[in-house]
N, C-alpha and C positions, 0 to 999 in steps of 0.2 A: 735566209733559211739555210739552214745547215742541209749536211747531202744524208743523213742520218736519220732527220725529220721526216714523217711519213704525212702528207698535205692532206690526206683523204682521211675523210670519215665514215664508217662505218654505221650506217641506222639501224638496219635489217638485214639479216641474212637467209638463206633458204635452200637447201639441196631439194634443185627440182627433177634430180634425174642423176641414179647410179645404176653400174655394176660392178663388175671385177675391176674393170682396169680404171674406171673413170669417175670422176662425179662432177656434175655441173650445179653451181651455187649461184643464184643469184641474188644480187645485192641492191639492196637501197642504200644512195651514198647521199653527200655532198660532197663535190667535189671540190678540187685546190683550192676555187675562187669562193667557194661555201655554197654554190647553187648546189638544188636536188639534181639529183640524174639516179642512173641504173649502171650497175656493172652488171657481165656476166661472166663465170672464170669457170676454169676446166681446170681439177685437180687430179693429179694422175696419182692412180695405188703403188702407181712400181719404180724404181728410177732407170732411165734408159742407160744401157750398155751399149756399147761398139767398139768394135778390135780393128785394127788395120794389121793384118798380119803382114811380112815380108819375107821372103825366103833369102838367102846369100846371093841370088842373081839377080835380087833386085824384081821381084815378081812379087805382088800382091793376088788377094782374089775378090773378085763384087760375087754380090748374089745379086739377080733379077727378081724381081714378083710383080704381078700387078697386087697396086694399091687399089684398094677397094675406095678409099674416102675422094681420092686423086682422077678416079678412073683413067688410069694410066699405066702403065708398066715403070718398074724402075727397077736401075741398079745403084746398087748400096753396097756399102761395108757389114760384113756381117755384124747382127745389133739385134738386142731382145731389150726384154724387160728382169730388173734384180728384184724382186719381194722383200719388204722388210723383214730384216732380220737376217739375210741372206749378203753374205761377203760380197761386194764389188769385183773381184779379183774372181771368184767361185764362177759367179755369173759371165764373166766374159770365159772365163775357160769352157764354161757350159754353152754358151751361146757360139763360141768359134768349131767347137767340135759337131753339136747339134746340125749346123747349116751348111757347114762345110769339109768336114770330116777331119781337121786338122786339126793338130798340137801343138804347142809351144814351150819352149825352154824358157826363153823369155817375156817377160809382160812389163810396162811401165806405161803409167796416164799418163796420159802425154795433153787432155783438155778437157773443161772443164764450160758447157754450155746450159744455157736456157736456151729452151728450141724456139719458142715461141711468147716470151717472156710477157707482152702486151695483154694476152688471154687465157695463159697457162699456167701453172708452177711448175712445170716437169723441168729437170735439171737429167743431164746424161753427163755421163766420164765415159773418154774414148782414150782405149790401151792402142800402143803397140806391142805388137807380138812378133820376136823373132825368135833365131831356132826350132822351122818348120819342120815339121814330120808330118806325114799320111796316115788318113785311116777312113774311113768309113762315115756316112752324113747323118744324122737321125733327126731329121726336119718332124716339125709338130704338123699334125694334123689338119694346123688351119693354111700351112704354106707349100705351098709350089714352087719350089724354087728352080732356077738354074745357077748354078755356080760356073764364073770362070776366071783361067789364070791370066792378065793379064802383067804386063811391065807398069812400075808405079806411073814412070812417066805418060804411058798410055790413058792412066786412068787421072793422070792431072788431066792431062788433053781433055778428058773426058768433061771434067770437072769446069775447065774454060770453054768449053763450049757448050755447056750447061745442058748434056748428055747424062749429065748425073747433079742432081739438083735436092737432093735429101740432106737436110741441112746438119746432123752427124757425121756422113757422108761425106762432105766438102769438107766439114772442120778435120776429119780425121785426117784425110788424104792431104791436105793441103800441108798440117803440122806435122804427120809422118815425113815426106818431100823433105819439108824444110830440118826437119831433126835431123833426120840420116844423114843431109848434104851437108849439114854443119861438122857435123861427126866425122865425114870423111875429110873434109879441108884442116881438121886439126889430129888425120892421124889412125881414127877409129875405125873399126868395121875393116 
């Protein structure tokens, strides 16, 4: 079997459940080996965003929320959702200023995830953002946030100690780390 080849078949399909962000389809298959079974997938309206911004000292920032589906508190890299139709690059400028009040000179994707690939299609792209400037937060309506500045390597710490477990999150901060530190060992920054 080629890695190309899709083994599953499709019998039925069925959206048993939408709104704005989401819709859940479930399916009548057969699967790889040809027996019947049921998938259930969750397709998301928006593609997820997330910035790791860094400032010249070497200072990122999380935002805190409780997650509602989690019941839990977390912190995260700031990260919304883009709309089709709506530029990658617009949205994370929108979503880093929105949550945290900042700006950036610089932007570049630095990774390219499915969050939850097994029962989802959501795909997210995480920028880094340098050349910070300040300014002011305009958080939506449905979040609480706290915003703070920590040092990047604090929020690895964070990350290996599985204080921060949002899997954007981890991918961003982990490839930022690893980007800059390359950068600096041949010169840059």
């Amino acid at each position: 079997m080629s890695e190309q080849n899709n083994p599953w078949k499709t019998l039925k399909e069925e959206i048993v459940y939408q709104n704005n962000w989401i819709e859940v389809v479930h399916k009548d298959v057969l699967n790889p080996n040809g027996n019947p079974g049921i998938y259930g997938q969750v397709n998301f309206k928006n593609i997820a965003i997330g910035v790791v911004p860094v400032d010249d000292e070497g200072y990122t920032w999380l935002v805190g929320q409780y997650r509602f589906p989690l019941e839990e508190y977390s912190w995260e890299i700031p990260e919304g959702g883009c709309p089709v139709g709506e530029e990658w690059l617009d949205a994370a400028i929108r979503e880093l200023k929105e949550e945290t009040g900042l700006q950036a000179e610089n932007y570049e994707i630095i990774s390219k995830i499915h969050t939850s690939n097994s029962v989802c299609n959501e795909v997210a792209y995480i920028y880094l953002a340098t050349g910070i400037s300040h300014g002011e937060s305009e958080p939506e309506d449905t979040e609480e946030l706290v915003v703070k500045r920590v040092k990047l390597s604090e929020a690895i710490q964070m990350v290996m100690e599985n204080k921060i477990t949002d899997s954007m999150s981890v991918t961003g901060l982990l490839k930022a780390d690893r980007i800059l530190r390359n950068r600096k060992k041949v010169g840059f920054n």
